[in-house]
Every structure is written in C-alpha cells, then in structure tokens.
Backbone as a chain_set.jsonl record, in Angstrom:
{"seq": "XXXXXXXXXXXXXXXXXXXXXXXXXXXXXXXXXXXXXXXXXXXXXXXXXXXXXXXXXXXXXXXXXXXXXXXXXXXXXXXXXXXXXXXX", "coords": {"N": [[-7.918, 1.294, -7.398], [-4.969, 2.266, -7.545], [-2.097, 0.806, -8.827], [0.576, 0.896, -9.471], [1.072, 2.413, -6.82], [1.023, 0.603, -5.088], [3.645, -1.19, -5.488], [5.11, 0.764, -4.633], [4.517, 1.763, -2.094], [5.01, -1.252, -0.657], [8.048, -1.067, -1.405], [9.121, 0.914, -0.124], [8.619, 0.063, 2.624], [10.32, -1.893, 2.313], [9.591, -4.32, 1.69], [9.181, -7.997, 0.396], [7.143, -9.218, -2.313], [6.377, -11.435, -1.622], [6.416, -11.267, 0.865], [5.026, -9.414, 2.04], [2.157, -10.321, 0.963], [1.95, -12.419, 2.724], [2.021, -11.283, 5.005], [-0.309, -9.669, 4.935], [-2.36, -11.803, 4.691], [-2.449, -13.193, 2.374], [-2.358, -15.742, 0.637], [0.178, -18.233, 0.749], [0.862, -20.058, -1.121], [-0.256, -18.719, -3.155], [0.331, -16.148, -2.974], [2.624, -14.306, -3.918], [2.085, -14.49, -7.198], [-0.664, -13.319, -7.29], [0.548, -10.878, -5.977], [2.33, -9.46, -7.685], [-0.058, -9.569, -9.979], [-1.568, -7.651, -8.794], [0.312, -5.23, -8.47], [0.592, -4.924, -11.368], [-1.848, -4.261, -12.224], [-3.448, -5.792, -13.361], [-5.222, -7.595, -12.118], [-7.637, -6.476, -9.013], [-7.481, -5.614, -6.036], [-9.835, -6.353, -3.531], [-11.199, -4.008, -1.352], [-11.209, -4.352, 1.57], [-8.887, -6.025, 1.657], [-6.334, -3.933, 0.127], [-7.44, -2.241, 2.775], [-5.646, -4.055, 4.592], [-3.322, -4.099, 3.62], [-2.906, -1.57, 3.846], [-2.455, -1.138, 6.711], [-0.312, -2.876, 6.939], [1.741, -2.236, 5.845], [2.121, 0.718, 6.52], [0.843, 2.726, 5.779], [-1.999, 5.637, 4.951], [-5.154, 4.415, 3.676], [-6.053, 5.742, 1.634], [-4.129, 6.355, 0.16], [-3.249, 4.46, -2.027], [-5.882, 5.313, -3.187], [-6.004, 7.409, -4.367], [-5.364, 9.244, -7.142], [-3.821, 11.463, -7.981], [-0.412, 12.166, -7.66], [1.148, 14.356, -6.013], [-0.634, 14.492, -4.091], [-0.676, 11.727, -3.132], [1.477, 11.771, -2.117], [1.761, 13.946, -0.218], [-0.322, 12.705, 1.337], [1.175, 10.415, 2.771], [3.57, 11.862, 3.705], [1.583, 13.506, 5.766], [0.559, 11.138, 7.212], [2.613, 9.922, 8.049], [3.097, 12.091, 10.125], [4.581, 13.802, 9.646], [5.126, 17.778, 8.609], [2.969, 18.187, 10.662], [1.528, 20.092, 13.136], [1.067, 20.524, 16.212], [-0.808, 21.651, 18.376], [-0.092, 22.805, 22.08]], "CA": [[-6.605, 1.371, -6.806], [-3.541, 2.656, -8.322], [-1.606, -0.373, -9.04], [1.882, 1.5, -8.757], [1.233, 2.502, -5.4], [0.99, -0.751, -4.103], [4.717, -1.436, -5.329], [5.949, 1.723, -4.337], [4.835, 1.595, -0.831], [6.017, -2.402, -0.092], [9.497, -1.051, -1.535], [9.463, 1.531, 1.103], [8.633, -0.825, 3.77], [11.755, -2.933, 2.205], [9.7, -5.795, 1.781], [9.273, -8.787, -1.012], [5.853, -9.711, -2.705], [5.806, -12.498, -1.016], [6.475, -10.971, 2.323], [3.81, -8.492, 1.884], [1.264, -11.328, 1.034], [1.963, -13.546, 4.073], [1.669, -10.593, 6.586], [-1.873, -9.45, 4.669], [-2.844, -13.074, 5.237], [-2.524, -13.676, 1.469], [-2.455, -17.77, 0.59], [1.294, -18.52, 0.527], [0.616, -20.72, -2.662], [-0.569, -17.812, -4.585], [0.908, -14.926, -2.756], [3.853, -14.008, -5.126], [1.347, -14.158, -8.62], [-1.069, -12.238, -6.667], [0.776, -9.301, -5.726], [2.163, -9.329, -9.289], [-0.804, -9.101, -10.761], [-2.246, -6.302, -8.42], [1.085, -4.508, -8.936], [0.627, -4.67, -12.412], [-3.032, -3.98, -12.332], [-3.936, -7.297, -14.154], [-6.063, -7.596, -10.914], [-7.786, -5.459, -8.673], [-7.747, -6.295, -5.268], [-10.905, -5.899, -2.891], [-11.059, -2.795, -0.687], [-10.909, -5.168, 2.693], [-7.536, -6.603, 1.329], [-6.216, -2.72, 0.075], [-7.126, -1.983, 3.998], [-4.789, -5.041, 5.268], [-2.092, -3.559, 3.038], [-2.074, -0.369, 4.367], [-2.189, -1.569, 7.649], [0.978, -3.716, 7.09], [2.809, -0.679, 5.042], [1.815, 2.086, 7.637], [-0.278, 3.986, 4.833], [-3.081, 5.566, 4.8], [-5.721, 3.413, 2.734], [-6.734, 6.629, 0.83], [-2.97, 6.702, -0.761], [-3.819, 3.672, -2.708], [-6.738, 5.559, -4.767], [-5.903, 8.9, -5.228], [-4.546, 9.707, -8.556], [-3.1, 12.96, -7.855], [0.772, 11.574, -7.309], [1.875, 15.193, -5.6], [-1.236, 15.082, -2.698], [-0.424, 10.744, -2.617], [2.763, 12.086, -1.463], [1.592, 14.424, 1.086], [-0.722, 11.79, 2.391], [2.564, 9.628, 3.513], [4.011, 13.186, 5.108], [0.979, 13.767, 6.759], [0.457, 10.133, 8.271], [3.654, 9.326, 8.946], [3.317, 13.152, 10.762], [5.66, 15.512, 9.164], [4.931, 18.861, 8.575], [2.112, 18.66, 11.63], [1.964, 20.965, 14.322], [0.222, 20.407, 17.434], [-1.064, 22.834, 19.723], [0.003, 22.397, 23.407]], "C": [[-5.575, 1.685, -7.895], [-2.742, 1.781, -8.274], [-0.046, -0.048, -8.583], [2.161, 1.871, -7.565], [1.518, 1.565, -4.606], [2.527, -1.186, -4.024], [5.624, -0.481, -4.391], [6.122, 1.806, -2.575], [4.933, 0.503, -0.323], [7.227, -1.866, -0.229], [10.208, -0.034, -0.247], [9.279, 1.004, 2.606], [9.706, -1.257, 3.344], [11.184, -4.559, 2.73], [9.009, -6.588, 0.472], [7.889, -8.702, -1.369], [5.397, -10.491, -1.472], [5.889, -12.404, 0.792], [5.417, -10.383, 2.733], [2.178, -9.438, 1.89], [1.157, -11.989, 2.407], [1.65, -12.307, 4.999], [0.294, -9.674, 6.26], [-2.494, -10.389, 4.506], [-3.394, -13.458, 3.277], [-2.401, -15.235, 1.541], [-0.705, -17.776, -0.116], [1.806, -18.88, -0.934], [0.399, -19.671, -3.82], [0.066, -16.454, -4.257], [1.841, -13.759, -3.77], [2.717, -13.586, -6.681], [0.531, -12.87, -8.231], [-0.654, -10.735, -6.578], [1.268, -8.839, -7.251], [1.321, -8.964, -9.763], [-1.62, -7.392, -10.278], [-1.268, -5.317, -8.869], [1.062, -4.016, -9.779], [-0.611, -4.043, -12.901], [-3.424, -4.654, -13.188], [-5.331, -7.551, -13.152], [-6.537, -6.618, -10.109], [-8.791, -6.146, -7.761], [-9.206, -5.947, -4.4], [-10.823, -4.918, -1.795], [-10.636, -3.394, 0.988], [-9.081, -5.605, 2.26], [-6.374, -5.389, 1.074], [-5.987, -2.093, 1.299], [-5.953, -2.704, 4.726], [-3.498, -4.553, 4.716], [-1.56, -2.657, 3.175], [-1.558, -0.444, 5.922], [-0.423, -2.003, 7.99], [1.838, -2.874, 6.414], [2.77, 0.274, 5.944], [1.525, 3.294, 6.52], [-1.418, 4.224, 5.209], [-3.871, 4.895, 3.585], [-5.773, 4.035, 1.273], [-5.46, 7.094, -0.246], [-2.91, 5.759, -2.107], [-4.634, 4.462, -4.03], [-6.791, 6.934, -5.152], [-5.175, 9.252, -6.554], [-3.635, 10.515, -9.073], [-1.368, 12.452, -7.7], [1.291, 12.62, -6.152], [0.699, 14.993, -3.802], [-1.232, 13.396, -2.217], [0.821, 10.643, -1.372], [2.596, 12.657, -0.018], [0.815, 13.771, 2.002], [0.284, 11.262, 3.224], [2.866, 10.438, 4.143], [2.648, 13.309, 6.011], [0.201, 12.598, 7.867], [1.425, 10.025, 9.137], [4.066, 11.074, 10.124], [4.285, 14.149, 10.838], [4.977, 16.244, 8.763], [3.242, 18.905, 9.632], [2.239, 18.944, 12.567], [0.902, 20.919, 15.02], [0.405, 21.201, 18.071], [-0.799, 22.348, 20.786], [-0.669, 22.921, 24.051]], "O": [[-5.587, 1.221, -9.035], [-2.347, 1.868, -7.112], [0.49, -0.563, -7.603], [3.3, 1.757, -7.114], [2.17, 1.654, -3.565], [2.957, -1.529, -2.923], [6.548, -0.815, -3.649], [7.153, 1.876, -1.907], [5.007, 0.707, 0.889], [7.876, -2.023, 0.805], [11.286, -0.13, 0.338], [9.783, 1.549, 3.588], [10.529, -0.996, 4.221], [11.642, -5.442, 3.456], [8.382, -5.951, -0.375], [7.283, -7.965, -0.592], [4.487, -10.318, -0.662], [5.535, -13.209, 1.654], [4.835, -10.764, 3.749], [1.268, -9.218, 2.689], [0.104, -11.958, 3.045], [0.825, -12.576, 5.873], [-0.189, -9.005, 7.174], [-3.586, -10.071, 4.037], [-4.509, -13.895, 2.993], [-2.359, -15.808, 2.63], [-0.443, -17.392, -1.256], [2.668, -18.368, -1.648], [0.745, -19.735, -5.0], [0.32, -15.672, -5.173], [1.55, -12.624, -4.145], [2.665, -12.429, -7.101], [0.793, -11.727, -8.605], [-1.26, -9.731, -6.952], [0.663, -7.98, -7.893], [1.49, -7.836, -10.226], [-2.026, -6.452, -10.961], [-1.712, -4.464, -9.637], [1.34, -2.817, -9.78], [-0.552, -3.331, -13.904], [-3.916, -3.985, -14.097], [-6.432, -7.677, -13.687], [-5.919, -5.574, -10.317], [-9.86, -6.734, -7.924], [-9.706, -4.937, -4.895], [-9.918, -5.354, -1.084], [-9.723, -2.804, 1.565], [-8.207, -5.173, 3.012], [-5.346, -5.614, 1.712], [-4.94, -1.471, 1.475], [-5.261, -2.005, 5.467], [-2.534, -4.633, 5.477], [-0.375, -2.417, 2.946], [-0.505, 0.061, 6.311], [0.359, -1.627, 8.863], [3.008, -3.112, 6.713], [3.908, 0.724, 6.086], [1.934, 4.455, 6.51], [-2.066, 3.346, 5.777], [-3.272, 4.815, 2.513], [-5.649, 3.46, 0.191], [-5.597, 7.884, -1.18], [-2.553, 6.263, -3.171], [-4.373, 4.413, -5.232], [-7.46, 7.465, -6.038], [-4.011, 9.609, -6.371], [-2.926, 10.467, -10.078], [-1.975, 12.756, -6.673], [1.882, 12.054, -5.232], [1.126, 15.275, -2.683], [-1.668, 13.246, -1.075], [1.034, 9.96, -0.37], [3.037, 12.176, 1.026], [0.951, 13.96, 3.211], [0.304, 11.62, 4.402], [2.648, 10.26, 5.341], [2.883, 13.145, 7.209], [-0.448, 12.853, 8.881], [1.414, 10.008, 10.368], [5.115, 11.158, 10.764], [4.663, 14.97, 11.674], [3.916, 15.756, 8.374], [2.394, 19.706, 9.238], [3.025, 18.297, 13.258], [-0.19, 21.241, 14.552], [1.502, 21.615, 18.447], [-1.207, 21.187, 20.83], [-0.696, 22.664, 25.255]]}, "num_chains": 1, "name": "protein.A"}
C-alpha cells in the first residue's frame, strides 16, 4: 500500500484519523496511533482492512497500491464516473 494515499483520500472524504478508524471498525483505543502509523507507513495494514477503507472513502481498493500517482488519479475519475460515457 502506498501509505500517502491513505491520507490523501480520508482528507478528501473530510474526515479525522480517528473518524476513519471507527467507521472501518478500527478499536477506538488504538484507532488514532493506528492510522498514524499506516499513514506514515510505520505499519502496513492487511488487505481486508485496505478493502474497509476504501469502502468507507468511496475508492477503488486498487488506488491504494498503484504507484503510478497520474493513473491513481484517474482511478478516482473513473470510479467516482467522470470522463465515462455510456451507450444508450
């Protein structure tokens, strides 16, 4: 996982560590260090937990481990469904 990603897309949700923890069913008690450390990449969370995070961000999972920064980007446009064109 890309450790920066993880901050980048809570900040675009507009929400705390510790908000982010509690609604990926982190442990209240440790929530806050936790995301810290994944943030920082001190840690490196388990791919089940990674899923719960995109879930609760509205990412795809796969934005997390790509490396590329320019096609992380177009993941987000092409979930959140900009630039796609549907046939009628």
């Amino acid at each position: 996982m890309v450790p920066a990603r993880l901050r980048v897309a809570r900040e675009l949700a507009n929400m705390s560590q510790e908000e982010l923890a509690t609604a990926a069913g982190v442990s209240e008690e440790t929530g806050y260090s936790r995301m810290s450390h994944y943030e920082n990449g001190r840690h490196k969370p388990k791919y089940e937990l990674v899923c719960r995070f995109a879930e609760v961000l509205n990412v795809p999972e796969g934005y997390f481990y790509t490396r590329d920064d320019r096609f992380a980007e177009a993941m987000l446009k092409l979930y959140a469904g900009e630039n796609v064109k549907w046939e009628e």
